[in-house]
C-alpha positions as CSV (number, residue, x, y, z in Angstrom):
1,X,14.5,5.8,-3.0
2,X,15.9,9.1,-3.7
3,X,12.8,10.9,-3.4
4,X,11.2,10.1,0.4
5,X,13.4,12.7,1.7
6,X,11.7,15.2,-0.3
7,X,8.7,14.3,0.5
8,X,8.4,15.7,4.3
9,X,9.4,19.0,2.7
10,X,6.7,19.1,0.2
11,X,4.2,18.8,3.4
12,X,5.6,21.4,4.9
13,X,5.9,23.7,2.7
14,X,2.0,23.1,1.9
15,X,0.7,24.7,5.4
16,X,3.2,27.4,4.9
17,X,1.7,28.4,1.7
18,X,-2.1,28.0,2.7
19,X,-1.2,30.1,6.7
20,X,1.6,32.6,6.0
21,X,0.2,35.7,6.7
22,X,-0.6,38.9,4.7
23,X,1.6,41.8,5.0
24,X,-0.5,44.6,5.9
25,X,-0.9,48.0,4.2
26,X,-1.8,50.7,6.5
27,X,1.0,52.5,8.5
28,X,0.9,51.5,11.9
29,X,0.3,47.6,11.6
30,X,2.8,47.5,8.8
31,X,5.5,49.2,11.2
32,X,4.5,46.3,13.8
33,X,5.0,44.0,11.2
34,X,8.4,45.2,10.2
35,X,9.3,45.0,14.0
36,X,8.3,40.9,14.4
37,X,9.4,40.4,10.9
38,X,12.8,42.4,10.0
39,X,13.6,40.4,7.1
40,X,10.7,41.6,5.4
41,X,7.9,39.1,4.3
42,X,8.2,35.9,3.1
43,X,7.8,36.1,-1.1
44,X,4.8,33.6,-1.9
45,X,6.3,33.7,-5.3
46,X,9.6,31.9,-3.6
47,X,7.2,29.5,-1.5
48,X,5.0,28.5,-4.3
49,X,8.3,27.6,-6.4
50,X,9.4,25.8,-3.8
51,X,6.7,23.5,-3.3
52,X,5.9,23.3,-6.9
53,X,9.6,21.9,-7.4
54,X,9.3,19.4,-4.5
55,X,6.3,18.3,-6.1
56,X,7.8,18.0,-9.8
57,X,11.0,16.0,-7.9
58,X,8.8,13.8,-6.1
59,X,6.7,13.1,-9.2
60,X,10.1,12.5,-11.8
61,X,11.4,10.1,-8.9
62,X,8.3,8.3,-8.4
63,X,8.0,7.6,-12.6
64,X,11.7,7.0,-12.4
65,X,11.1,4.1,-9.9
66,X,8.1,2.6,-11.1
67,X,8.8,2.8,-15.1
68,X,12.7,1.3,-14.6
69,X,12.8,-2.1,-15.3
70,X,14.3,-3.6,-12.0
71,X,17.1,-5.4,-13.4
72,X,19.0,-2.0,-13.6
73,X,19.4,-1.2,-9.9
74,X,20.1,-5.0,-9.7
75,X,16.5,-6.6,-8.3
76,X,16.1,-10.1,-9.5
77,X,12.3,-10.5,-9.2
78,X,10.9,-14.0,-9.2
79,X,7.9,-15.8,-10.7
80,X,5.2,-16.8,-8.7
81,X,5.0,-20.6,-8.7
82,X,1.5,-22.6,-9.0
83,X,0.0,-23.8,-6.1
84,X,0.9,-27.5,-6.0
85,X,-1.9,-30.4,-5.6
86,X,-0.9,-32.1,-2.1
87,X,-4.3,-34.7,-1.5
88,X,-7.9,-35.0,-2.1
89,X,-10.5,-36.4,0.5
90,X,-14.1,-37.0,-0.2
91,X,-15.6,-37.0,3.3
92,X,-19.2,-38.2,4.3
93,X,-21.5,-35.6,6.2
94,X,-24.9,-37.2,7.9
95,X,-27.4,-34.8,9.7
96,X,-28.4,-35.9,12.9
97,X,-31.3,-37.9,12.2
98,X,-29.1,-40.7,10.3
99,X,-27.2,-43.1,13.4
100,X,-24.6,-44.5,10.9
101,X,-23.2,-43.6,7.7
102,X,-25.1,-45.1,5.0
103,X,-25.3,-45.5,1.3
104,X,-27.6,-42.4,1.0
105,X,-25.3,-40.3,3.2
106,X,-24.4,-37.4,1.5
107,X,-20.2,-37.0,0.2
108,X,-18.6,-33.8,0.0
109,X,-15.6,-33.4,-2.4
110,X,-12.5,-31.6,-1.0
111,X,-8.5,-31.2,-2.5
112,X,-6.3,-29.8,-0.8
113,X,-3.2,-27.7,-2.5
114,X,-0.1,-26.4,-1.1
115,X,1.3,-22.6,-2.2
116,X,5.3,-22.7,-1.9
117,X,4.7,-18.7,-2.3
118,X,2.9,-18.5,1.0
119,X,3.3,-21.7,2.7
120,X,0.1,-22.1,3.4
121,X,-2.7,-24.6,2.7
122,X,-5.4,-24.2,0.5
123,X,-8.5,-26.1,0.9
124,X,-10.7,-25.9,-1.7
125,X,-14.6,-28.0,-1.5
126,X,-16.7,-29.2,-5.0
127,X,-19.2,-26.5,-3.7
128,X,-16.8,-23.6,-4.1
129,X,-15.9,-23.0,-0.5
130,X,-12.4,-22.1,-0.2
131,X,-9.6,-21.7,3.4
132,X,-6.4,-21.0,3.6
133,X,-4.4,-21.9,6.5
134,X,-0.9,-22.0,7.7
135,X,1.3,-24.8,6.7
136,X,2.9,-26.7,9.6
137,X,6.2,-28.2,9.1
């Protein structure tokens, strides 16, 4: 993208605007200044157009890259596909008073998909409990 180099400029220029410091008027601190500074000060007009055009570059290349469709710099971007049913279990769950499974042991539903986008696992219960895990191959 054109316009991340730009950006570390715009941050710097930001400071430099908000700690330059003031010229100042009276004689004798004004001759000091001219001593440290010889070039005379800094123009905040030139600084504030600076970082106001670093800012109006980064913007136009940020619209440029997110309102281009992507087939012009030659992206082929690809459809999501649908998670694909794999298996479905219905498991019985006793508490621990019952010994052995029985006709009034409760069932849980479950199904089980597989995401080809991810590849992972979904598992998904008839309660509404959902987990996603890592397919193994």
């Amino acid at each position: 993208m054109l316009t991340l180099p730009l950006l570390p400029t715009l941050l710097l220029r930001v400071p430099l605007v908000l700690t330059s410091p003031l010229v100042p008027y009276n004689g004798q601190a004004r001759k000091q200044w001219q001593q440290l500074y010889p070039g005379g000060n800094v123009s905040m007009r030139r600084t504030w157009t600076l970082s106001l055009g670093g800012a109006l570059i980064f913007l136009a290349g940020y619209l440029v890259a997110h309102w281009m469709p992507a087939d012009l710099f030659g992206v082929q971007l690809r459809q999501p596909k649908d998670a694909r049913f794999s298996h479905g279990l219905v498991l019985k769950v006793r508490n621990e008073k019952e010994a052995d499974f029985s006709a009034t042991t409760k069932r849980y539903g479950l199904e089980v998909y597989y995401d080809e986008n991810t590849d992972c696992l979904i598992y998904i219960t008839e309660t509404g409990s959902i987990s996603v895990v890592r397919a193994t191959k």
